[in-house]
N, C-alpha and C positions, 0 to 999 in steps of 0.2 A: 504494500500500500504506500503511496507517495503521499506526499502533503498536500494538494491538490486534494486529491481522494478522501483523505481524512479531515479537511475542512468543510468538503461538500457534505460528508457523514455528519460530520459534529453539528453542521446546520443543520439539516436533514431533526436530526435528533432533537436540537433544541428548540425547534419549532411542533414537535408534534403536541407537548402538551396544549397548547394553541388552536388546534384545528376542531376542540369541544366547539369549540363557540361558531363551529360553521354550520350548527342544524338549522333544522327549516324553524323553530320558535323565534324569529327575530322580537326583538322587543319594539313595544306598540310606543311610536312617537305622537305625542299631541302636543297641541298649541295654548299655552296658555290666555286665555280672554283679556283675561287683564291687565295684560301688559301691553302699553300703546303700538299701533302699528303707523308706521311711518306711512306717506301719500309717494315713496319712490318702492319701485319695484326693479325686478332683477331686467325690466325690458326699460328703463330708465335711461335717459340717454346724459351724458356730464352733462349735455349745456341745460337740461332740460332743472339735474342738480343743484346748479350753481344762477341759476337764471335771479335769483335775487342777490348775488353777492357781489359789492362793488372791489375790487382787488385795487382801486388806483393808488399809485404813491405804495406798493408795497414790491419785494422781492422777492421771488422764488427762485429756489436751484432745483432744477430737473435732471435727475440721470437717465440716461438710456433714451432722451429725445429723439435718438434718429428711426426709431421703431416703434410699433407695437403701441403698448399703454403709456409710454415714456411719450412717446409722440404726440399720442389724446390728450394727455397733462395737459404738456406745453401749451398747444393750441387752445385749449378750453381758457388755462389759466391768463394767455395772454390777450384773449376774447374777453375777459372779464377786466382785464384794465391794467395785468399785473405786469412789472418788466422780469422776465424770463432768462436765467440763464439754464442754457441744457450743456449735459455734459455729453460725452459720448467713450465708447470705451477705449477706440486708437483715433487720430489725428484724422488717418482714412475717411473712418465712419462719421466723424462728426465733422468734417470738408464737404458733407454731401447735402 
């Protein structure tokens, strides 16, 4: 047996006590009433979030602007009035 083989085993192992918990009884989630529910949902869009807030006269640092949710930030938050610096992770990426 190599080390390899004997770590995949040793996982292998310490994960079986773990696998009780994969029967069909899942347990019953509910919501509690009386805790307020907020007017933004998961189909919410940022500007739809932020549509009351004035950002003017303030700063934000954005990482990872040149993509993704980094990128949504920035736009949202500079739409709302704020001056924006984005980072990005090489020179590369954030030249674009």
């Amino acid at each position: 047996m190599n080390r390899r083989q004997f770590l995949y085993g040793a996982t292998a192992a310490a994960a079986m006590p773990l696998l009780g918990g994969c029967g069909e009884d899942w347990p019953v989630v509910s919501v509690d009433d009386s805790y307020p529910v907020g007017r933004f949902g998961a189909t919410s869009t940022a500007e739809e979030v932020t549509l009351e807030l004035d950002l003017t006269g303030k700063t934000a640092m954005v990482t990872g602007c040149n993509s993704g949710l980094g990128l949504e930030t920035m736009r949202v938050l500079a739409l709302r009035g704020a001056h924006v610096i984005g980072t990005g992770r090489t020179l590369e990426k954030a030249s674009k």
